[in-house]
N, CA, C and O of each residue as an XYZ file, in Angstrom:
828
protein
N     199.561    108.692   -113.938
C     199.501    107.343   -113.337
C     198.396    107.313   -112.279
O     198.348    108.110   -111.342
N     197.456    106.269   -112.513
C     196.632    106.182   -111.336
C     197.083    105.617   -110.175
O     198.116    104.971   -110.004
N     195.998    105.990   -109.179
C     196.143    105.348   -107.775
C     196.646    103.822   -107.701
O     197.419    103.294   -106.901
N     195.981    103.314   -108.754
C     196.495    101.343   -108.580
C     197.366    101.234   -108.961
O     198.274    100.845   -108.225
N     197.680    101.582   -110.685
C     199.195    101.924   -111.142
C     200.287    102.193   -109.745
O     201.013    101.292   -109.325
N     200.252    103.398   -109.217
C     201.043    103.830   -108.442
C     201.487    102.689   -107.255
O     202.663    102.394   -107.041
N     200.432    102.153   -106.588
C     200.426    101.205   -105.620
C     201.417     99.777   -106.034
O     202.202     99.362   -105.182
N     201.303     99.022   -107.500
C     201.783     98.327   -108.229
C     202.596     98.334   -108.460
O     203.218     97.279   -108.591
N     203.241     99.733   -108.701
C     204.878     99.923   -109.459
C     205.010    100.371   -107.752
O     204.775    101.372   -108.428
N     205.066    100.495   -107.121
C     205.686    100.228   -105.603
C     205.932     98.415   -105.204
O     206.806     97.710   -104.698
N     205.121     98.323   -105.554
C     205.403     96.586   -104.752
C     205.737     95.903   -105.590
O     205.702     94.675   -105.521
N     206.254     96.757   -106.855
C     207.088     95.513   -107.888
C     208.869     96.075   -106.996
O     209.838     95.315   -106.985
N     208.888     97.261   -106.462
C     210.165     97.619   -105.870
C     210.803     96.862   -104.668
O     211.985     96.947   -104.334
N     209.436     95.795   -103.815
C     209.438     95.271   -102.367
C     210.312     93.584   -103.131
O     209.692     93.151   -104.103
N     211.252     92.971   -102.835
C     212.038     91.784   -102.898
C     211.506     90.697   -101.409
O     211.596     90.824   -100.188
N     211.142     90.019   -102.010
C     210.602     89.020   -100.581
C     211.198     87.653   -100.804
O     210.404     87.211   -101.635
N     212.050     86.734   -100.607
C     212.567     85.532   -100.379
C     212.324     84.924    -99.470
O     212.143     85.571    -98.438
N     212.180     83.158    -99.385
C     213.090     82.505    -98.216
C     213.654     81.882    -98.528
O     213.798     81.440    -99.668
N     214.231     81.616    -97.447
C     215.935     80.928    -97.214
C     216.282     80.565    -96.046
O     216.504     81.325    -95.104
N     216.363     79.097    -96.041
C     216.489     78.575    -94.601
C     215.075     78.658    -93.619
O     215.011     78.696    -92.390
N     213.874     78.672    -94.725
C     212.792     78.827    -93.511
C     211.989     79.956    -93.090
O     210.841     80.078    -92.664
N     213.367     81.090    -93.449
C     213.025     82.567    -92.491
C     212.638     83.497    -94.123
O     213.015     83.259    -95.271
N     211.864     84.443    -93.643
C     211.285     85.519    -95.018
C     212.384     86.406    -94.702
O     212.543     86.830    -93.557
N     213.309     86.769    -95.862
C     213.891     87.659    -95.892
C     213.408     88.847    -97.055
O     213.159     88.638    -98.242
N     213.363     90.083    -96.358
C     212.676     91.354    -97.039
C     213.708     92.254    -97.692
O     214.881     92.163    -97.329
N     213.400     92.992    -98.498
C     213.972     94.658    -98.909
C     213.100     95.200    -99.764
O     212.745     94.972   -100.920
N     212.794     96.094    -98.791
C     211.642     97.479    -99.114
C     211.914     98.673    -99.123
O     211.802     99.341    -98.095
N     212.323     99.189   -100.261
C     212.970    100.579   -100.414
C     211.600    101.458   -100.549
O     211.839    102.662   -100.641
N     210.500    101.185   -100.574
C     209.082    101.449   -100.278
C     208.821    102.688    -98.863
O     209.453    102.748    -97.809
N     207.857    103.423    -99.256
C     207.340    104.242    -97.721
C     206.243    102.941    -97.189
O     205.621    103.431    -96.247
N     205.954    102.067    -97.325
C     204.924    101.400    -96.969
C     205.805    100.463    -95.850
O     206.832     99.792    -95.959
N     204.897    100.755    -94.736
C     205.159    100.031    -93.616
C     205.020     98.629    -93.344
O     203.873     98.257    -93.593
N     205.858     97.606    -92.876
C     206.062     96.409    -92.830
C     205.138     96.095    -91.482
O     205.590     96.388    -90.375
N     203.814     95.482    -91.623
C     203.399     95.207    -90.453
C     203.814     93.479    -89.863
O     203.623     93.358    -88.652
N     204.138     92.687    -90.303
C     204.593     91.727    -90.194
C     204.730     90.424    -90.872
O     204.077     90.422    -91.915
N     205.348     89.315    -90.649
C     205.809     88.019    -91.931
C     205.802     86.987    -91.126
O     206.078     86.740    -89.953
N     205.456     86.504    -91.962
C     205.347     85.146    -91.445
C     205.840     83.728    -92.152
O     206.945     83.786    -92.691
N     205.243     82.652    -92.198
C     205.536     81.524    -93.203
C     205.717     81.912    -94.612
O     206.569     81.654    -95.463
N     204.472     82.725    -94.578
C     204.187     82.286    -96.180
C     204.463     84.125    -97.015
O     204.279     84.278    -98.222
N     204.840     85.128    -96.228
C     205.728     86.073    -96.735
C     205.338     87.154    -95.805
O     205.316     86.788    -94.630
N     204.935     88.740    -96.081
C     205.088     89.732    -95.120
C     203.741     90.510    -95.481
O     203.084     90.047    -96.414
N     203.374     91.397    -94.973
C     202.145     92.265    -94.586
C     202.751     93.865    -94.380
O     203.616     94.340    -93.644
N     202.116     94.264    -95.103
C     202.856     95.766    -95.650
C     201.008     96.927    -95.218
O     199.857     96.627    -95.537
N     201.267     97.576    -94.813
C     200.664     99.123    -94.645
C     200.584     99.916    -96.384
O     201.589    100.247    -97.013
N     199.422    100.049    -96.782
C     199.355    101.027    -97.947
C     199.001    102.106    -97.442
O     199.735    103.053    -97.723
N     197.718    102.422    -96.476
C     197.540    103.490    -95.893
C     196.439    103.055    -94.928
O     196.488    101.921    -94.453
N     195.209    104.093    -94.534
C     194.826    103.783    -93.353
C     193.564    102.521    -93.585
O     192.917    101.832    -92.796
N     193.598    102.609    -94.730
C     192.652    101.643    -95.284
C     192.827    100.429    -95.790
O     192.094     99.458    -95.976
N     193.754    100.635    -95.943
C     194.369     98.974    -97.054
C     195.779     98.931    -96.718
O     196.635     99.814    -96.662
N     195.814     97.325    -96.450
C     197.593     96.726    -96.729
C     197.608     95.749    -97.864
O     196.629     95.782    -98.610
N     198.921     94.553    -98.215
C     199.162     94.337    -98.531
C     199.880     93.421    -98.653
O     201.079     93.675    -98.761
N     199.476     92.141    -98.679
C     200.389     90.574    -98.463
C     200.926     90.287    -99.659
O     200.305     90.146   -100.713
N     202.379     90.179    -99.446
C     203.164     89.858   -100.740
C     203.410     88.063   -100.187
O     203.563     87.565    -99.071
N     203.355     87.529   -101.464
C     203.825     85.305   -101.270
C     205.386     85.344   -101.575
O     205.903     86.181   -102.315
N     205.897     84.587   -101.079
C     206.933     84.266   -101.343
C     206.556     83.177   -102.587
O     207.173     83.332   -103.640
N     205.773     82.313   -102.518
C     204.830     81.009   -103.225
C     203.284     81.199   -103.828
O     202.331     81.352   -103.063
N     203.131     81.172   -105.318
C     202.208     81.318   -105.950
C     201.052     80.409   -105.643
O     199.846     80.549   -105.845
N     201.706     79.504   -105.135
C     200.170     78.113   -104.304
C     199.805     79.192   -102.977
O     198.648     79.578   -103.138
N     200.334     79.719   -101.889
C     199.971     80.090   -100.896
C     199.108     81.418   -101.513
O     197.920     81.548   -101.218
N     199.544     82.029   -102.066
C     198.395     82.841   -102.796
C     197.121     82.270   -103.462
O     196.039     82.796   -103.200
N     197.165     81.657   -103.957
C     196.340     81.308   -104.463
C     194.950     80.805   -103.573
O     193.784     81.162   -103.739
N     195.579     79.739   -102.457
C     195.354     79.387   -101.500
C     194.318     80.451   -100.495
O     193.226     80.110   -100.041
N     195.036     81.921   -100.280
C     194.896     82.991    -99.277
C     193.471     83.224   -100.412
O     192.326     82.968   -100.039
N     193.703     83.601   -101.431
C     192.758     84.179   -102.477
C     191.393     83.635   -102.163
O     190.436     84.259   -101.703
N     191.479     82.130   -102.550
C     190.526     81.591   -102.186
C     189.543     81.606   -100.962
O     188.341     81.870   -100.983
N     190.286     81.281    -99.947
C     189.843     81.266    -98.959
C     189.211     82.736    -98.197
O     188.339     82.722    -97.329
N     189.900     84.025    -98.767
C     189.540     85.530    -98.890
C     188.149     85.573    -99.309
O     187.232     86.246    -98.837
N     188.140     84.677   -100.352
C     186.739     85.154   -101.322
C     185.755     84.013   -100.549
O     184.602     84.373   -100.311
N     186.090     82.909   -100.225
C     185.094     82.257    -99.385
C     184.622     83.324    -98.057
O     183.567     83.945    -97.924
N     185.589     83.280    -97.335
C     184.995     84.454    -96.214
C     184.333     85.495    -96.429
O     183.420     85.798    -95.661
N     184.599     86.151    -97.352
C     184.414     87.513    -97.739
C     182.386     87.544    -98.362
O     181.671     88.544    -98.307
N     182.034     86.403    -98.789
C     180.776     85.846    -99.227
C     179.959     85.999    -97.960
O     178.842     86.513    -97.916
N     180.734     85.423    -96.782
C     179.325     85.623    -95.559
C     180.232     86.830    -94.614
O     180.278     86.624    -93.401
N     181.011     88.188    -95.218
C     181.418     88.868    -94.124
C     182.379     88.937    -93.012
O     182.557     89.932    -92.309
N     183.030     87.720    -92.894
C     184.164     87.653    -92.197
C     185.812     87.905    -93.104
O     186.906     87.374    -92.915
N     185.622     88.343    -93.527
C     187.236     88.331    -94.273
C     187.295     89.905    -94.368
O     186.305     90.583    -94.094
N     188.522     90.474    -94.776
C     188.798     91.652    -95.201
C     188.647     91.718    -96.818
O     189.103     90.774    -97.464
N     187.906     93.004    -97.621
C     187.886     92.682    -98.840
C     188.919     92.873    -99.629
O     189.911     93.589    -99.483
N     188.437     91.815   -100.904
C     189.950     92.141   -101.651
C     189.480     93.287   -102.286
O     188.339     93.686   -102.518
N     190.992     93.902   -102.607
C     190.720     95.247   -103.501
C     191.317     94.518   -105.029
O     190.838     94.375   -106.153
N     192.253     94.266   -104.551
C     193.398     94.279   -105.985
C     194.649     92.458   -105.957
O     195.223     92.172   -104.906
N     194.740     91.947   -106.667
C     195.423     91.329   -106.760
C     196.702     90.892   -107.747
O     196.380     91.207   -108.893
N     197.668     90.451   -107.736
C     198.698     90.407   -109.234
C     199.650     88.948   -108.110
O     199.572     88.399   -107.011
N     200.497     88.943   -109.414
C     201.434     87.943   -109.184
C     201.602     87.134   -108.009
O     201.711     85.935   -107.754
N     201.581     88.230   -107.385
C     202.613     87.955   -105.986
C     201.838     88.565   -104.489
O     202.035     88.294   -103.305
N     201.070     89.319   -105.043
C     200.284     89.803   -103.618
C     198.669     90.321   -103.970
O     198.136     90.763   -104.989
N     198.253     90.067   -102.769
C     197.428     90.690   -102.529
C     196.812     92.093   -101.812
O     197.339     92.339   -100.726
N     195.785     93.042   -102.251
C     195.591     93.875   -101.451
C     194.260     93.995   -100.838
O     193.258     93.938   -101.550
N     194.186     94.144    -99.660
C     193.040     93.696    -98.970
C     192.865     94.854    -98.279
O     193.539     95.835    -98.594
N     191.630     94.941    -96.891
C     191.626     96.137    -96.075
C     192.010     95.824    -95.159
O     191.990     94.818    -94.450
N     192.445     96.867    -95.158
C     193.075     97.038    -93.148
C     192.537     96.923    -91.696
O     192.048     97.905    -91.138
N     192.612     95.969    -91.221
C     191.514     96.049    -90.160
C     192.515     96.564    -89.139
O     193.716     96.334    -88.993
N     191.318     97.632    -88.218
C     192.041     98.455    -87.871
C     191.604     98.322    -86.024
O     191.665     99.146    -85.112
N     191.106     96.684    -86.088
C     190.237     96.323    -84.666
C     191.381     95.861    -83.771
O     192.557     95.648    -84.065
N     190.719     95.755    -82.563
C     191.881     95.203    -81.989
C     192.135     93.466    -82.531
O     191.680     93.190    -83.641
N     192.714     92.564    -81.891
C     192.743     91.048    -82.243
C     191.816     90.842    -80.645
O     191.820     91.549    -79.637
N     191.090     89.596    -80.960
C     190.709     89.225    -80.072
C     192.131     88.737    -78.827
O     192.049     89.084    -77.648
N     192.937     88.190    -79.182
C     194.252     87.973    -78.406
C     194.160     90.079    -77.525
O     194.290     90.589    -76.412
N     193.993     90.338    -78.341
C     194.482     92.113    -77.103
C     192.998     92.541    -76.966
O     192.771     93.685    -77.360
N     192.581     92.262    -76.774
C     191.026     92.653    -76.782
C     190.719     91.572    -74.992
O     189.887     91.641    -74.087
N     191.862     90.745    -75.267
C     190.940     89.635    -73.731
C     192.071     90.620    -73.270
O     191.529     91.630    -72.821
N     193.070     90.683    -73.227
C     194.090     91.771    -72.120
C     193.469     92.584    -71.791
O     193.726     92.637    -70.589
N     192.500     93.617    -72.077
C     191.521     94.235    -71.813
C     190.655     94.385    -71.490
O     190.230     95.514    -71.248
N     190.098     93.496    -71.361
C     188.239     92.963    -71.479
C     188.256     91.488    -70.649
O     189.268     90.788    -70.671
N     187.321     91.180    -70.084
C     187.055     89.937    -69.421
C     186.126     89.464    -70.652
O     185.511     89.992    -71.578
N     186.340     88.329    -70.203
C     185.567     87.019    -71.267
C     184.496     86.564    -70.797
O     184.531     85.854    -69.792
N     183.371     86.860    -71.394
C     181.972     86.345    -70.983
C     181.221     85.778    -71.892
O     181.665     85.333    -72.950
N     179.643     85.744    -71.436
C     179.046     84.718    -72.221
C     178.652     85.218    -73.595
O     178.495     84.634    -74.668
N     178.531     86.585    -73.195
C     178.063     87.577    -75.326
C     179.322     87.519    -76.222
O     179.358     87.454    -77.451
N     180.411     87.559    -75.290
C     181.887     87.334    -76.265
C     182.584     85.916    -76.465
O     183.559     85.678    -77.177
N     181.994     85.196    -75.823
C     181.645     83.593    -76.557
C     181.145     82.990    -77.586
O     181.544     82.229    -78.467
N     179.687     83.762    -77.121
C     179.120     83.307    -78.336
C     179.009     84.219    -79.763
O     178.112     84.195    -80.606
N     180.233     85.022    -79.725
C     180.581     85.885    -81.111
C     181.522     85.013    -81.371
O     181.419     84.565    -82.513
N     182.398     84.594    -80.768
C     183.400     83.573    -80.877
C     182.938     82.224    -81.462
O     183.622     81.659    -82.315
N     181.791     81.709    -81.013
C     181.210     80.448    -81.675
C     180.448     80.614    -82.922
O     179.959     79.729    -83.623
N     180.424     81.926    -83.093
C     179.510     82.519    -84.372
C     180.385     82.565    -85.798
O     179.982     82.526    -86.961
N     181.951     82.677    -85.171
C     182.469     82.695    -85.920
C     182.886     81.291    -86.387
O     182.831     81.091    -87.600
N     183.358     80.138    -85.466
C     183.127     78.973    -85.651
C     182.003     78.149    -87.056
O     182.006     77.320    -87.966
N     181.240     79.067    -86.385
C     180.208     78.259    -87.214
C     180.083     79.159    -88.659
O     179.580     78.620    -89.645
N     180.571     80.559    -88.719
C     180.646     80.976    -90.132
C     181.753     80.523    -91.001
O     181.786     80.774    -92.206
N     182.966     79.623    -90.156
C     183.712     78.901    -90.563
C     183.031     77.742    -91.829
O     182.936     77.430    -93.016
N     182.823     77.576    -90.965
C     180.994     76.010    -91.425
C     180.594     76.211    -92.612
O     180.570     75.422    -93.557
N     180.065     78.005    -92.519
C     179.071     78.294    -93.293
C     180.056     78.647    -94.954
O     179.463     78.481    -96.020
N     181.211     79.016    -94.944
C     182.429     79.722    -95.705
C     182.721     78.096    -96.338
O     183.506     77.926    -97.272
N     182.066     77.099    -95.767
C     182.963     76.104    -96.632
C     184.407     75.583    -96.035
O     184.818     74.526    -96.514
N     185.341     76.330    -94.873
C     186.299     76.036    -94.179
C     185.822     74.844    -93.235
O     184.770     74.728    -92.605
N     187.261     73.734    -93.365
C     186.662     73.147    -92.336
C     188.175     72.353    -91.195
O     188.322     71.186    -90.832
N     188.922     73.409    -90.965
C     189.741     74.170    -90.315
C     189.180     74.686    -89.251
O     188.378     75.583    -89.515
N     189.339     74.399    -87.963
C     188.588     75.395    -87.109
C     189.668     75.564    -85.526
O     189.310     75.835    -84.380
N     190.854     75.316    -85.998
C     192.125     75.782    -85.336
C     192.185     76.713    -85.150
O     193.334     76.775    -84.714
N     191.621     78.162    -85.104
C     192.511     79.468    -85.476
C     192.855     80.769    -84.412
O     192.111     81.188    -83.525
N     193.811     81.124    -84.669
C     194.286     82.014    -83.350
C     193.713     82.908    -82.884
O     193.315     83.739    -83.700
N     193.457     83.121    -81.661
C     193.143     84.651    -81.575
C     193.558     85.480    -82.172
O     192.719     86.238    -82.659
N     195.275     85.827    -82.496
C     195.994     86.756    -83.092
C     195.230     86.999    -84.047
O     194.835     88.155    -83.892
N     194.637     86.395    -85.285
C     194.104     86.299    -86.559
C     192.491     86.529    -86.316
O     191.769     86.390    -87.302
N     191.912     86.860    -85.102
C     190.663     87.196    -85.212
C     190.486     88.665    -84.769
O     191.096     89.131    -83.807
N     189.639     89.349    -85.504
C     189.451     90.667    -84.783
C     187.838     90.901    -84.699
O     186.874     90.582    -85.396
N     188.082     91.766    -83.248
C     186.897     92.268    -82.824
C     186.240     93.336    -82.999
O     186.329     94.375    -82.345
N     185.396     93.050    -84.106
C     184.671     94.347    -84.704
C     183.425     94.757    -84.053
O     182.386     94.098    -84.072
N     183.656     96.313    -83.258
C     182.615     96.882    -82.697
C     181.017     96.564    -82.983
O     180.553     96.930    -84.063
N     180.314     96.003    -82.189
C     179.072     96.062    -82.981
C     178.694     95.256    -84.458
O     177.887     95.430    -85.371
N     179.460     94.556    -84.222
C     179.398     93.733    -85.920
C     180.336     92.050    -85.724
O     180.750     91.416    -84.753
N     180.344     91.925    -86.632
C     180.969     90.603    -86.890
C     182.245     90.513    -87.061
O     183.045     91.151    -87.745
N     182.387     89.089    -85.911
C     184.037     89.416    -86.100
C     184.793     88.808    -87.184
O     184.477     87.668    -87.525
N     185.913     89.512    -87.876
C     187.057     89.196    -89.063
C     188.008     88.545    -88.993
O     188.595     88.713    -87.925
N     188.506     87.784    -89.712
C     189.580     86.895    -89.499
C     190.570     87.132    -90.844
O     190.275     87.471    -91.989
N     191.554     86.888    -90.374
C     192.799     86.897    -91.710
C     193.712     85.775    -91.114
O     193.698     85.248    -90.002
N     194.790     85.508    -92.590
C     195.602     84.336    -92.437
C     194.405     82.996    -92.540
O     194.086     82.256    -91.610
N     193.842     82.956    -94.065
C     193.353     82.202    -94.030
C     194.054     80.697    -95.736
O     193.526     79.990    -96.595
N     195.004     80.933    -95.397
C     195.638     80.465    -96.327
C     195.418     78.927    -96.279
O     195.236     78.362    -97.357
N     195.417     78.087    -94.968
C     195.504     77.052    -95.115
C     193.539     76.479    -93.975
O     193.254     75.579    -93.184
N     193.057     77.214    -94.368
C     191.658     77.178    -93.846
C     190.859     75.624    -94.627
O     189.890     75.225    -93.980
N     191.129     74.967    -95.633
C     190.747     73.972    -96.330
C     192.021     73.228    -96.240
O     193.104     73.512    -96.753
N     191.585     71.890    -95.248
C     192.816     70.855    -95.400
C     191.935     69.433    -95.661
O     190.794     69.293    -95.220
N     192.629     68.426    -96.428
C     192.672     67.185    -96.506
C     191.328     66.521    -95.388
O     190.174     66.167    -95.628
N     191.927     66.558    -94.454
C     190.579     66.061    -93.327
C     190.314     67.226    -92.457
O     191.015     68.237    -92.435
N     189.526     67.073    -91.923
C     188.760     68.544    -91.129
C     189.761     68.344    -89.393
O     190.205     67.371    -88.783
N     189.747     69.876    -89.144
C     190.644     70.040    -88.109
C     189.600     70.642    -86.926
O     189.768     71.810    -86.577
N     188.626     69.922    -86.369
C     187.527     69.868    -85.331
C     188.176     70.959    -83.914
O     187.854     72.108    -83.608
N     188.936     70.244    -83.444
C     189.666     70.723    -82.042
C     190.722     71.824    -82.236
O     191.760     71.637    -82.871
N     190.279     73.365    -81.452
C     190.630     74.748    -81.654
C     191.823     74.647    -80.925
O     191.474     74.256    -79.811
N     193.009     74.783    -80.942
C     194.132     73.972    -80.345
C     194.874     75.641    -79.974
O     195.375     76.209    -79.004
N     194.623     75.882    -81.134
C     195.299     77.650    -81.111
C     194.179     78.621    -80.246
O     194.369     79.480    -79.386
N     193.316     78.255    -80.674
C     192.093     79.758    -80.028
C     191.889     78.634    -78.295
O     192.262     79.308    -77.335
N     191.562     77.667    -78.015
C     191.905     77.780    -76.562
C     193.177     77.758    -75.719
O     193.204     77.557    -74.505
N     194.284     78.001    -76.550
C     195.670     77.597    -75.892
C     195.639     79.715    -75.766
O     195.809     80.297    -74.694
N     195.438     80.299    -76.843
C     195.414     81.741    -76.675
C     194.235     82.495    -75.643
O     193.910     83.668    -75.458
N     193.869     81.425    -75.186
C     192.718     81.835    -74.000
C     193.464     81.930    -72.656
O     192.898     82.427    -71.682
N     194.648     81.492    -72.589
C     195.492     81.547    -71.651
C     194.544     81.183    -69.728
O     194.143     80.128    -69.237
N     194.535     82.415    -69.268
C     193.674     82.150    -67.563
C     192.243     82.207    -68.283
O     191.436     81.784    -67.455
N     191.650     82.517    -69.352
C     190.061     82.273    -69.779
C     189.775     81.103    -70.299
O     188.600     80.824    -70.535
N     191.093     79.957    -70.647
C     190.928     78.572    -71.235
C     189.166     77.937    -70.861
O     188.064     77.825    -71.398
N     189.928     77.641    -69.483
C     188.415     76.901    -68.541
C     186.917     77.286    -68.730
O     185.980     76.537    -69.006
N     186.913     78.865    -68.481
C     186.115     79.824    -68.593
C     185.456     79.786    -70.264
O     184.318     79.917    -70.715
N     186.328     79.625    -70.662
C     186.139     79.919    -72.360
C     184.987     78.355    -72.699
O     183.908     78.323    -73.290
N     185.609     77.465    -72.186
C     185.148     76.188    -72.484
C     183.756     75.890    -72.288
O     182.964     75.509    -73.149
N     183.471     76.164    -70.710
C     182.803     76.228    -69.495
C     181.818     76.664    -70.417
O     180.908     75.879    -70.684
N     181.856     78.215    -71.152
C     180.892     78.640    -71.520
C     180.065     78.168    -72.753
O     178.870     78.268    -73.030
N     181.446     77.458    -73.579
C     181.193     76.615    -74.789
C     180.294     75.707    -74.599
O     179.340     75.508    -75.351
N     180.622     74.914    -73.267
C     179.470     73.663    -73.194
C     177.692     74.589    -73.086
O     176.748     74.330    -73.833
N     177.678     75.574    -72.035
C     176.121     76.196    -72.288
C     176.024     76.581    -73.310
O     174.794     76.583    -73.342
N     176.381     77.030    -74.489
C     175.940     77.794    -75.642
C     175.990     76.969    -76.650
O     175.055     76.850    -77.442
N     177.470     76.085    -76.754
C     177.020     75.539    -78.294
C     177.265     73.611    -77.645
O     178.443     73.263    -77.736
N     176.779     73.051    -77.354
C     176.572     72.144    -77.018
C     177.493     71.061    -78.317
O     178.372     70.233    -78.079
N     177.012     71.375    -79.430
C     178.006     70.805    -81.011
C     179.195     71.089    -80.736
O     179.810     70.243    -80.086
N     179.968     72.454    -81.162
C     181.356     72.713    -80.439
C     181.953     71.840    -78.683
O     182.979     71.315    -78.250
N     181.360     71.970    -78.474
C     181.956     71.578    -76.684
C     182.081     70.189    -77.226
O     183.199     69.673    -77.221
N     180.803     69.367    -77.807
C     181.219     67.752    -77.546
C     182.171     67.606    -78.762
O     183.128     66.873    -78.514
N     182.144     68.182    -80.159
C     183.366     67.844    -81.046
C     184.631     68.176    -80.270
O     185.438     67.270    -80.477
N     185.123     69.081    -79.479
C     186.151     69.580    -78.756
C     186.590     68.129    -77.644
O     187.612     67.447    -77.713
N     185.667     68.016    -76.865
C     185.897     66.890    -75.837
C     185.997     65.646    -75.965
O     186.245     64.874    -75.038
N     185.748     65.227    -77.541
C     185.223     64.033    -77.944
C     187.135     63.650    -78.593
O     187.658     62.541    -78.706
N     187.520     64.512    -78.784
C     188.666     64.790    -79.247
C     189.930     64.224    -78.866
O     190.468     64.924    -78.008
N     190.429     63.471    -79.106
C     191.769     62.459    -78.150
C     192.716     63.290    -77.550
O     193.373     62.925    -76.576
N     192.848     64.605    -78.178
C     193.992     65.294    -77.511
C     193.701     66.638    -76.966
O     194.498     67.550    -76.747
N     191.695     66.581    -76.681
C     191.695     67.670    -75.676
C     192.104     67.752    -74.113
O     192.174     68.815    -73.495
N     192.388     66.358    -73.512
C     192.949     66.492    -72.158
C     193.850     67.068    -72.090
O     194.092     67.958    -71.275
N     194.571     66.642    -72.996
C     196.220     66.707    -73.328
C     195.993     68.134    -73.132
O     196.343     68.621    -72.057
N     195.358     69.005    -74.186
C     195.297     70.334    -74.401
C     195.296     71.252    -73.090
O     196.091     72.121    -72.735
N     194.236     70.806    -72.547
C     193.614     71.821    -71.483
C     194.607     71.324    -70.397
O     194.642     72.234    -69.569
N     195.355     70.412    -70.034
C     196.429     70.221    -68.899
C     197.843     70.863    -69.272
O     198.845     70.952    -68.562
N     197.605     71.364    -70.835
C     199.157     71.911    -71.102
C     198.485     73.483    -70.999
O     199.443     74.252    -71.079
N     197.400     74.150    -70.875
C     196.967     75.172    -71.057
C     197.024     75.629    -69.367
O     197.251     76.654    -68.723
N     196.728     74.436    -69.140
C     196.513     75.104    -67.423
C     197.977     74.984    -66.355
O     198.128     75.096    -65.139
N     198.671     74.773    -67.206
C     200.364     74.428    -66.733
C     200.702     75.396    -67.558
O     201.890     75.111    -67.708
N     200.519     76.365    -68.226
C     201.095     77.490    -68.649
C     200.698     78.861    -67.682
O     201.232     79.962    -67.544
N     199.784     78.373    -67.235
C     199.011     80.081    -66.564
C     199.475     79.823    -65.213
O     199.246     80.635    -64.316
């Protein structure tokens, strides 16, 4: 049995449901559960590759897509392998930008990697530009990666980053501040926005 074989007849053993909302798991598997969410769970193959199993064949399909859009200009993790129900991708093994600011102060070169990614959003065809820190990682010296891109293509375009400046927490202001010198496009789509006051007064009543 090969390596993929082997990997395959393991994750036909992993049971993923929901019910009531919540992903319920059973993994009689050595492969480690890194976490679940809406649309099903994130499994460890080894130091290189995990593994998103769907509860829903649209949300796959969905993730797929949007994988292979990113993956065209470098921001996505690559796919390796795909079937029914999951996907296998690589492991990024960076920090998230979310634990990367716990660490690190926020300045103007880590802005504008941040707006780079924005705009490779642009460039990928996404036009979604909500997305969390949690879901971005900071790759040494290179370009940063994003996952959880399942619902990255919606109906009308989602302009105002609601998640990536609310996860800016005490760098909100700072984060912004720097947005207006660097990308002048971002700052006024952001401000132009009916519910960025709203935003930045619920951001600054959290810290």
């Amino acid at each position: 049995m090969n390596l993929e074989n082997e990997i395959v007849d393991k994750l036909d053993k992993i049971h993923i449901s929901k019910q009531s909302g919540s992903v319920e798991i059973n993994n009689p598997t050595s492969f480690k559960l890194l976490g679940k969410g809406h649309q099903g769970a994130v499994f460890q193959i080894d130091e290189n590759r995990c593994v998103k199993i769907y509860c829903v064949k649209q949300d796959l399909d969905r993730e797929l897509h949007g994988l292979q859009l990113g993956g065209n200009i470098g921001i996505c993790p690559k796919v390796y392998l795909t079937g029914e129900n999951f996907i296998v991708m690589e492991y990024l093994k960076y920090p998230t930008l979310f634990e990367y600011l716990d660490q690190n102060p926020l300045d103007k070169e880590l802005t504008a990697k941040i707006i780079d990614v924005l705009d490779s959003f642009e460039q990928a065809g996404y036009n979604r530009f909500d997305h969390s820190a949690r879901h971005i990682y900071v790759v040494p010296d290179g370009k940063m990666k994003v996952i959880d891109v399942v619902h990255m293509i919606k109906p009308q375009p989602v302009l105002l980053a609601k998640k990536l400046i609310g996860d800016m927490g005490v760098n909100a202001e700072d984060f912004v501040r720097f947005v207006q010198e660097i990308s002048p496009k971002w700052f006024n789509r952001w401000v132009n926005d009916p519910d960025f006051l709203d935003l930045m007064t619920k951001v600054k009543g959290q810290v």
